[in-house]
N, CA, C and O of each residue as an XYZ file, in Angstrom:
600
protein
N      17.561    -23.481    -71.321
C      17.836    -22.667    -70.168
C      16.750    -21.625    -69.950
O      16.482    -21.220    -68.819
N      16.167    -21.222    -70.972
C      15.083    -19.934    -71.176
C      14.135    -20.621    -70.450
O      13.780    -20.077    -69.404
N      13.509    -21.945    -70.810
C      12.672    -22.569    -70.144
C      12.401    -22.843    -68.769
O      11.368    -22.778    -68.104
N      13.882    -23.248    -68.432
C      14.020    -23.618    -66.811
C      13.748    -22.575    -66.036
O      13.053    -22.576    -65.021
N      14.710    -21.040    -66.883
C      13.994    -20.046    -65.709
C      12.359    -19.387    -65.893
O      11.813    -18.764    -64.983
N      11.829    -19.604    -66.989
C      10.086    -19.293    -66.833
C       9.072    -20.165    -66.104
O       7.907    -19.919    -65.795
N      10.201    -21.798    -65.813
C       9.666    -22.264    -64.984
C       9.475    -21.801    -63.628
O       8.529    -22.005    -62.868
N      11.001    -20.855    -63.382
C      11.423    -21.269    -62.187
C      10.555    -19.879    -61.704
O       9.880    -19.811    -60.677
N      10.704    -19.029    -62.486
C       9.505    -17.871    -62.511
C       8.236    -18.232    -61.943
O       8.168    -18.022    -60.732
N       7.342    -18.656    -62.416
C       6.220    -18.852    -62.581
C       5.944    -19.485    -60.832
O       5.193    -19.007    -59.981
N       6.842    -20.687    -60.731
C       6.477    -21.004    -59.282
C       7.185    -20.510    -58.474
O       7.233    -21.268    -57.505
N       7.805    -19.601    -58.317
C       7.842    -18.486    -57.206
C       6.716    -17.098    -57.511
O       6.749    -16.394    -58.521
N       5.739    -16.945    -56.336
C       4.647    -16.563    -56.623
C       5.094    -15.337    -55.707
O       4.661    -14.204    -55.918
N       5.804    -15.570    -54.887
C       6.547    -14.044    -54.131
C       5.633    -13.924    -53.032
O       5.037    -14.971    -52.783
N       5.220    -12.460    -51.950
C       4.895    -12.500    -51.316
C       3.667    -11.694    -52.008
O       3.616    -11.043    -53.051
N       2.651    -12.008    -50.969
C       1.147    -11.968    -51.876
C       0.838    -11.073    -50.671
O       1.497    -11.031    -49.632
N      -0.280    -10.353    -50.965
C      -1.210     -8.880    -50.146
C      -1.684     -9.836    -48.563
O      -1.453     -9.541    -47.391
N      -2.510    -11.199    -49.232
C      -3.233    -12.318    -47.919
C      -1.858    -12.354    -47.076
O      -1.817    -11.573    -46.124
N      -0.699    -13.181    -47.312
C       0.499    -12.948    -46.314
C       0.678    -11.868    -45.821
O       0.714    -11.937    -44.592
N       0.786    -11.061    -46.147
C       1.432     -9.474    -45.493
C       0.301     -9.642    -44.842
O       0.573    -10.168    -43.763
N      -1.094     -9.420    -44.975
C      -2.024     -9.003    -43.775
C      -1.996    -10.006    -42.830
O      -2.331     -9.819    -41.661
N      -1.628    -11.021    -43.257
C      -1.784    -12.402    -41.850
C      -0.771    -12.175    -41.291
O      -0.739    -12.696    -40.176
N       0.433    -11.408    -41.655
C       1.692    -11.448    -40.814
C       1.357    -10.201    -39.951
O       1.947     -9.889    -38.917
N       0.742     -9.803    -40.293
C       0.452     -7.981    -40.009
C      -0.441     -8.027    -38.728
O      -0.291     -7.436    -37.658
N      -1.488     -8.965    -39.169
C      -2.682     -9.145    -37.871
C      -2.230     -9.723    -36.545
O      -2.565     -9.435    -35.396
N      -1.004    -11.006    -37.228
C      -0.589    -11.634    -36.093
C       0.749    -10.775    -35.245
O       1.165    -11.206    -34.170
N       1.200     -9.807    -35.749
C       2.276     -9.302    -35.160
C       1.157     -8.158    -33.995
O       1.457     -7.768    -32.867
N       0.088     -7.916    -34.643
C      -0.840     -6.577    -34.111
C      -1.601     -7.295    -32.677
O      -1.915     -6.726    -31.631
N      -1.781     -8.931    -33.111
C      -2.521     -9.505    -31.937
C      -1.346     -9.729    -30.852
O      -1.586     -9.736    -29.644
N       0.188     -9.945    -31.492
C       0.936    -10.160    -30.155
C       1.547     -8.843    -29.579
O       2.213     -8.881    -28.544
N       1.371     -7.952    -30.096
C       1.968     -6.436    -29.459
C       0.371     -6.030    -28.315
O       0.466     -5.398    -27.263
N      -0.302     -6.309    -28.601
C      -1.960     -6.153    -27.605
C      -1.452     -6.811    -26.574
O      -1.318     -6.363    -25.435
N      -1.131     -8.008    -27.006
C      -1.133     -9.083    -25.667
C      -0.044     -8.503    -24.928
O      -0.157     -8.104    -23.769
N       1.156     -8.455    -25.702
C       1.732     -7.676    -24.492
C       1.843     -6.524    -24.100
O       2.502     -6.264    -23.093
N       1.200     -5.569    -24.836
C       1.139     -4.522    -23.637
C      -0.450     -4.469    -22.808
O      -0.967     -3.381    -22.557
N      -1.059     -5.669    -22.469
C      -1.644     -5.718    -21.832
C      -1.236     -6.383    -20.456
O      -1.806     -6.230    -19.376
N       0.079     -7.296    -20.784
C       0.770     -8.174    -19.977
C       1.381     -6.863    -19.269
O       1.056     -6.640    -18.103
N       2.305     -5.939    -19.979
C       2.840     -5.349    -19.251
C       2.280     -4.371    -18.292
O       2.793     -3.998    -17.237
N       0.983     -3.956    -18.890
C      -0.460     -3.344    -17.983
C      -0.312     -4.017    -16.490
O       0.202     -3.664    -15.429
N      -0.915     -4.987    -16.885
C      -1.460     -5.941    -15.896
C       0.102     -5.975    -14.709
O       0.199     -5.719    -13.509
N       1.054     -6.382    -15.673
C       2.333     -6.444    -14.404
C       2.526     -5.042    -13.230
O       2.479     -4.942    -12.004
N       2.786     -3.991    -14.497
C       2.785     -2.734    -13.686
C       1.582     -2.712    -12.016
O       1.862     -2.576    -10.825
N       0.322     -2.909    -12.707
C      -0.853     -2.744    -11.314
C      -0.728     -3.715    -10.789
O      -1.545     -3.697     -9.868
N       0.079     -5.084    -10.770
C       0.258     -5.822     -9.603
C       1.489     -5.771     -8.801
O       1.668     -6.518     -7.840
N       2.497     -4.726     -9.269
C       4.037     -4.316     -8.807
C       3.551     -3.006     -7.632
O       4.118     -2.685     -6.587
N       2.443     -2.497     -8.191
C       1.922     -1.268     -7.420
C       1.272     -1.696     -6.118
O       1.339     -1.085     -5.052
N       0.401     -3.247     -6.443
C      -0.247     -3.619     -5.253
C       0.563     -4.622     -4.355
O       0.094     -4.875     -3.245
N       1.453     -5.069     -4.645
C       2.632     -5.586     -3.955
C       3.266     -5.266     -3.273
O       3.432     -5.783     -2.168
N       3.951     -4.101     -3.800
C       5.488     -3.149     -3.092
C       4.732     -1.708     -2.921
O       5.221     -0.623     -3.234
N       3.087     -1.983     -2.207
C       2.559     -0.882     -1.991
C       3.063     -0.454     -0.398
O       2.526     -1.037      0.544
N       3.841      0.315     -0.208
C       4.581      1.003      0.894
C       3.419      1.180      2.299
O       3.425      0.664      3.417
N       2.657      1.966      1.757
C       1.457      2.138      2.841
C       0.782      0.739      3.540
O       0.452      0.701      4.726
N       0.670     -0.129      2.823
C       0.196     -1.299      3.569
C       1.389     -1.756      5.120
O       1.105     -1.890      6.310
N       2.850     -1.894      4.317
C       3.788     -2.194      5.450
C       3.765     -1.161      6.274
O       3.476     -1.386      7.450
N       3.996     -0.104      5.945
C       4.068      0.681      7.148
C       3.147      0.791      8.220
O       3.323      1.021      9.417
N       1.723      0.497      7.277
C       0.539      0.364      8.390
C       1.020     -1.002      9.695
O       1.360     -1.114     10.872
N       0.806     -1.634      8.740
C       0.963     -3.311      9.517
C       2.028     -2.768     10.734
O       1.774     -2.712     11.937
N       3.066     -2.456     10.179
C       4.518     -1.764     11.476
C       3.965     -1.124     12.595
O       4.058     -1.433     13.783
N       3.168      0.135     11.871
C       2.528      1.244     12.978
C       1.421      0.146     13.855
O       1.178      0.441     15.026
N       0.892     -0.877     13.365
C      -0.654     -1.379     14.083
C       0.223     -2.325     15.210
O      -0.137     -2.295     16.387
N       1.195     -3.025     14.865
C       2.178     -3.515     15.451
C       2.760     -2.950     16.752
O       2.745     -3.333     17.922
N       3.334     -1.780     16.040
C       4.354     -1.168     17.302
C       3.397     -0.300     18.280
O       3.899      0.233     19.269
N       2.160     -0.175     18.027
C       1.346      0.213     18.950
C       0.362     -0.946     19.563
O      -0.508     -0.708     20.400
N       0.591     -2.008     19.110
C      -0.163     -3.706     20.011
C       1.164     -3.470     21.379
O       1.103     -3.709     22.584
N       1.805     -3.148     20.888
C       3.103     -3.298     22.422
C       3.264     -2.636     23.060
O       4.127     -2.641     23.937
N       2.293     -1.655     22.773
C       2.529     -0.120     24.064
C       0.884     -0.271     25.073
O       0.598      0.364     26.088
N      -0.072     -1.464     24.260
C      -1.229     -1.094     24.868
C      -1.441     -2.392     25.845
O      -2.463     -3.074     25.772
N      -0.473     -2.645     26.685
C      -0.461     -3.979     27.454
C      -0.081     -3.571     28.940
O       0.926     -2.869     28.841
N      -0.353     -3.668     29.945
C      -0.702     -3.132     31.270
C      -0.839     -1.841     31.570
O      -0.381     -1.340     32.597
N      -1.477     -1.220     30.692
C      -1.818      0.198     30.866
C      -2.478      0.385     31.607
O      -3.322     -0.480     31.838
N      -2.463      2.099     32.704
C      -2.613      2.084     34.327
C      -4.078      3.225     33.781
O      -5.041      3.380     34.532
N      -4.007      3.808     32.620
C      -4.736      4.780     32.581
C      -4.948      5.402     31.256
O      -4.035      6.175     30.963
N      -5.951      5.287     30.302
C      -5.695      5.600     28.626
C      -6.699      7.040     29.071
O      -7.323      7.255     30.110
N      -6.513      8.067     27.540
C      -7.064      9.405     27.824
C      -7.239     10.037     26.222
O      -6.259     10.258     25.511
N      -8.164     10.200     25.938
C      -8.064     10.590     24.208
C      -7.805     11.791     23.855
O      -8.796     12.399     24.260
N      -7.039     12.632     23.301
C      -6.543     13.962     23.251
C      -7.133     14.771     21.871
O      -6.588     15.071     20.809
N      -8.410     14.964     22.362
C      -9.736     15.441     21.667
C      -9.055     15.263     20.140
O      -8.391     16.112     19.544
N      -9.463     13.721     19.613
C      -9.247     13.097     18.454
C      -7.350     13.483     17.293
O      -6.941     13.279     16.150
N      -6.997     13.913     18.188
C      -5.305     14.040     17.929
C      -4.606     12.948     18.376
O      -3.481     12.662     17.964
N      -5.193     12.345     19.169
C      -4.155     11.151     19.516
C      -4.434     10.529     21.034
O      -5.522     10.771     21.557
N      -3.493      9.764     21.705
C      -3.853      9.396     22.977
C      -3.302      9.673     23.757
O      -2.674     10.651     23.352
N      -2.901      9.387     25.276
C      -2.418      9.991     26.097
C      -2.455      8.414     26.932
O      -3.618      8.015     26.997
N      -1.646      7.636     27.448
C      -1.821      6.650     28.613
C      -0.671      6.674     29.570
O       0.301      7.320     29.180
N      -0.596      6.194     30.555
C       0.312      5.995     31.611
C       0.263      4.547     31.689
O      -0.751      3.853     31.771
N       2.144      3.960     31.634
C       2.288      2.455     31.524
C       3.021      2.549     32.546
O       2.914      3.707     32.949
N       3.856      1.847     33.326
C       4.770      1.401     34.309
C       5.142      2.829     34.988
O       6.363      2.978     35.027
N       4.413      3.919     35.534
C       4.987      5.333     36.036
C       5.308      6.275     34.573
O       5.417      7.466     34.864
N       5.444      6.060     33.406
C       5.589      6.602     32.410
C       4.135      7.184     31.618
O       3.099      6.578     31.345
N       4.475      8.406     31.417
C       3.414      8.741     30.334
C       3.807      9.410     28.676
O       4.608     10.297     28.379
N       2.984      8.666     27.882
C       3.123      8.040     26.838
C       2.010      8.736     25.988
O       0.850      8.628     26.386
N       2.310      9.533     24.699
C       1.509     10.189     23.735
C       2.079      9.563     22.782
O       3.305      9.523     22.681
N       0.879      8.710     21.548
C       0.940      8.732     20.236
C      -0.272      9.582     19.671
O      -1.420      9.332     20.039
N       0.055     10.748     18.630
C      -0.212     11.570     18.165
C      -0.035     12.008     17.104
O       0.970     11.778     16.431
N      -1.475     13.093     16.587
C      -1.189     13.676     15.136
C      -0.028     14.262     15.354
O       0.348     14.407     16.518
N       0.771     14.717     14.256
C       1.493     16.036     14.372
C       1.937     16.050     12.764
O       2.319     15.104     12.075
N       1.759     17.420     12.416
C       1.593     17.654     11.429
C       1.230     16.992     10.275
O       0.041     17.119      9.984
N       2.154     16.072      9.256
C       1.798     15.111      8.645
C       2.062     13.266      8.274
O       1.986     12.445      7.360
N       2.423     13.411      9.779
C       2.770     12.072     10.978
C       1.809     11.327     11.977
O       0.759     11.828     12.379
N       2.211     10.238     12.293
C       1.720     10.045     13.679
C       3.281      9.821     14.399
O       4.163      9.052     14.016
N       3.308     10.975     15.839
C       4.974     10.461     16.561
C       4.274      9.757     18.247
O       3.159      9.411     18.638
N       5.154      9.797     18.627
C       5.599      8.929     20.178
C       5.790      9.768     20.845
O       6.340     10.694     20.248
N       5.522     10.037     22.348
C       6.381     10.938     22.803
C       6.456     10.228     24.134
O       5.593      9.362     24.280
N       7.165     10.375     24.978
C       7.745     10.071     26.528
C       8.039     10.825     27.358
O       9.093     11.453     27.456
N       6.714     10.842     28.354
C       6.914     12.101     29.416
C       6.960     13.364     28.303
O       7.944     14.102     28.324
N       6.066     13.560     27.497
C       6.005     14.967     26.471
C       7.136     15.076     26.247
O       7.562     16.141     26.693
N       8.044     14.347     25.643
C       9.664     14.784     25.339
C      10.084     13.799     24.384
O       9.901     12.622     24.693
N      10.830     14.176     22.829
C      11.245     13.188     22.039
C       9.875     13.176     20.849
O       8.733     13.322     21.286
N      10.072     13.023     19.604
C       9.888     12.573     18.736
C       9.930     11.720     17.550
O      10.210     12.069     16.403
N       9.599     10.499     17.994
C       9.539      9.251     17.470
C       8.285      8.890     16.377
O       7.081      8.771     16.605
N       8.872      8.791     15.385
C       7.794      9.068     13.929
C       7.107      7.793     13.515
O       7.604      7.140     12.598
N       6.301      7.492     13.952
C       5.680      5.796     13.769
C       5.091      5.833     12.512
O       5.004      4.738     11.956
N       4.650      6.829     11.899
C       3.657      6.627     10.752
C       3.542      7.757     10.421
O       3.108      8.690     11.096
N       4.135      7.768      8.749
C       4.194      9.224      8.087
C       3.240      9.437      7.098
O       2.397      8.557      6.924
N       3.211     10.741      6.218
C       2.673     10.406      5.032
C       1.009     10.520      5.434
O       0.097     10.401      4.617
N       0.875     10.736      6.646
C      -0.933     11.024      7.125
C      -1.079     12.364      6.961
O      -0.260     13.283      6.976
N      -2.889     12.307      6.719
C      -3.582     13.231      6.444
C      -4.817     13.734      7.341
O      -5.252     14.877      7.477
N      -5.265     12.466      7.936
C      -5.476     12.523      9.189
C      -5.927     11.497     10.319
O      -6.290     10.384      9.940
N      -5.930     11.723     11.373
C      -6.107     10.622     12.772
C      -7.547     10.693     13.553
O      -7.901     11.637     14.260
N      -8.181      9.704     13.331
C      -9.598      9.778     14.625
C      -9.162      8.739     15.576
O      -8.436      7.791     15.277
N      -9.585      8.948     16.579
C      -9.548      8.145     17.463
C     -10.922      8.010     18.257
O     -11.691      8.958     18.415
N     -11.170      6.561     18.800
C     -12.458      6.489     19.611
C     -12.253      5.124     20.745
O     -12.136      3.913     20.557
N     -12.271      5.778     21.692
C     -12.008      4.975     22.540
C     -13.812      4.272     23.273
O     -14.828      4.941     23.465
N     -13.646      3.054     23.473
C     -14.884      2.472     23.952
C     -14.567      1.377     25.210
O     -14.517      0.324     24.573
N     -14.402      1.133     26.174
C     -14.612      0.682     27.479
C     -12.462     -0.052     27.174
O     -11.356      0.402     27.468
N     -12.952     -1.269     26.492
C     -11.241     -1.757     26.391
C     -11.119     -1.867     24.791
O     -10.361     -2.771     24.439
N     -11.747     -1.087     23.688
C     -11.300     -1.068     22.711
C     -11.257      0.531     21.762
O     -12.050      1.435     21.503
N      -9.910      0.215     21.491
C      -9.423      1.646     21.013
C      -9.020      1.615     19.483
O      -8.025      1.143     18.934
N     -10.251      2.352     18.920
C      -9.599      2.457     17.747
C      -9.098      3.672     16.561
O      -9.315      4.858     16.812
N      -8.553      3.341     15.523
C      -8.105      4.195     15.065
C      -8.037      4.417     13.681
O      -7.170      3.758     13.108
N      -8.838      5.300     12.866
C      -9.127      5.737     11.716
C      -8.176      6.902     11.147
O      -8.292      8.090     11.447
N      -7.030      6.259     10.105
C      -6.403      7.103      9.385
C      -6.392      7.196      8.186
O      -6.545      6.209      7.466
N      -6.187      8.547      7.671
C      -5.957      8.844      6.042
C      -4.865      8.917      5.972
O      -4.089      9.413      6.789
N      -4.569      8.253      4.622
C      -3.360      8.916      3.880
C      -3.126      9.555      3.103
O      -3.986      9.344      2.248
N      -2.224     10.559      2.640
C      -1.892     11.670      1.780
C      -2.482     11.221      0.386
O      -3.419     11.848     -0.106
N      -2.014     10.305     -0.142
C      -2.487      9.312     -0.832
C      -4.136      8.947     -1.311
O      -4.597      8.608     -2.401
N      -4.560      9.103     -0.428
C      -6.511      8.979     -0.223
C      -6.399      7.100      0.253
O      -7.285      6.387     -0.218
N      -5.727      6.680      0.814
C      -5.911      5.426      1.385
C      -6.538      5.504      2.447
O      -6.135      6.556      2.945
N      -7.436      4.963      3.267
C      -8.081      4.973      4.109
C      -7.575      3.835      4.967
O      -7.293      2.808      4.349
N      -7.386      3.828      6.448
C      -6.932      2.373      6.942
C      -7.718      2.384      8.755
O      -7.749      3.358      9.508
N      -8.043      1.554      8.920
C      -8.924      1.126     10.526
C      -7.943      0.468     11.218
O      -7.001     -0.156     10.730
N      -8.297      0.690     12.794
C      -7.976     -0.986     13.023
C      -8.387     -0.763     14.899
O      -8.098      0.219     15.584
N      -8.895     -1.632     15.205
C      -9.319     -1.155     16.348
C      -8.087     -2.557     17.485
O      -7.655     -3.693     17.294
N      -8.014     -1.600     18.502
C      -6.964     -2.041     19.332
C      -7.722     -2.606     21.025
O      -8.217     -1.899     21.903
N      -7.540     -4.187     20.982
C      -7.917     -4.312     22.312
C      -6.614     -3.781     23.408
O      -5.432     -4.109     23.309
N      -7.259     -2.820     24.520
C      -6.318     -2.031     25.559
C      -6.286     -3.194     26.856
O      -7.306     -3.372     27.521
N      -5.129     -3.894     27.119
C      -5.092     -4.707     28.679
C      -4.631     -3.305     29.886
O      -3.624     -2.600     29.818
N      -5.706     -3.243     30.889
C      -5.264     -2.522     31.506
C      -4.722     -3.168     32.992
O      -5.185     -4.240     33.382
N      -3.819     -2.509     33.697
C      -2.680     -3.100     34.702
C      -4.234     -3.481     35.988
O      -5.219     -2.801     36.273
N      -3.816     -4.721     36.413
C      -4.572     -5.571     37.440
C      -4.090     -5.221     38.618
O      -2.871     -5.312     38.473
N      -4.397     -4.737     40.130
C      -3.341     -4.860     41.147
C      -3.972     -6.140     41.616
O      -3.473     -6.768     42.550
């Protein structure tokens, strides 16, 4: 019996220093990987469900539909514009840290928040428009104007 267990001794060699570091390296190479995975996820969740892009796209949008038989556009020394559509006159404008709507100078309709600031440059039938965001995003987009035919 003495024998069997110095056998049984001998070939159990237990855990050795080389194992522990190979278990050690490989646990160290998969904790890298993933918090590089989770790196990487975070800055593509940021560039995805980045808020400022939609809202732009909305604002570039909801102002393609105001600039279609316009009788008369007017730039309101780089604050915003001024046009007359169907007998109506129509301001989109800085205001404070917005761009709003207004109708017949009355009402405040908030198209685009979160700005820092508005240029505008108008050139024969194209109008465009350079904004910052609070943010430091920068965004363009220049707008062809149809003006009313009699």
């Amino acid at each position: 019996m003495l024998n069997n267990f110095v056998c049984k001794r001998l070939s159990e060699r237990g855990y050795t220093l080389l194992e522990g570091i190979i278990q050690l390296s490989v646990l160290m190479l998969f904790t890298q990987v993933f918090a590089i995975t989770i790196g990487w996820l975070h800055r593509m969740e940021e560039n995805v469900t980045n808020p400022t892009d939609i809202e732009w796209a909305l604002f570039v949008h909801d102002v393609e539909t105001y600039l279609n038989n316009v009788e008369v556009l007017t730039l309101q020394s780089d604050m915003g514009i001024r046009f007359l559509k169907d007998g109506e006159e129509f301001d989109i404008e800085f205001y404070q840290d917005l761009i709003r709507k207004q109708k017949n100078r009355m009402g405040h309709e908030q198209m685009l928040l979160h700005v820092k600031s508005l240029l505008t440059n108008f050139d024969g039938q194209s109008l465009k428009f350079s904004v910052e965001f609070m943010n430091g995003i920068k965004k363009e987009h220049t707008f062809y104007v149809a003006f009313h035919s009699e």
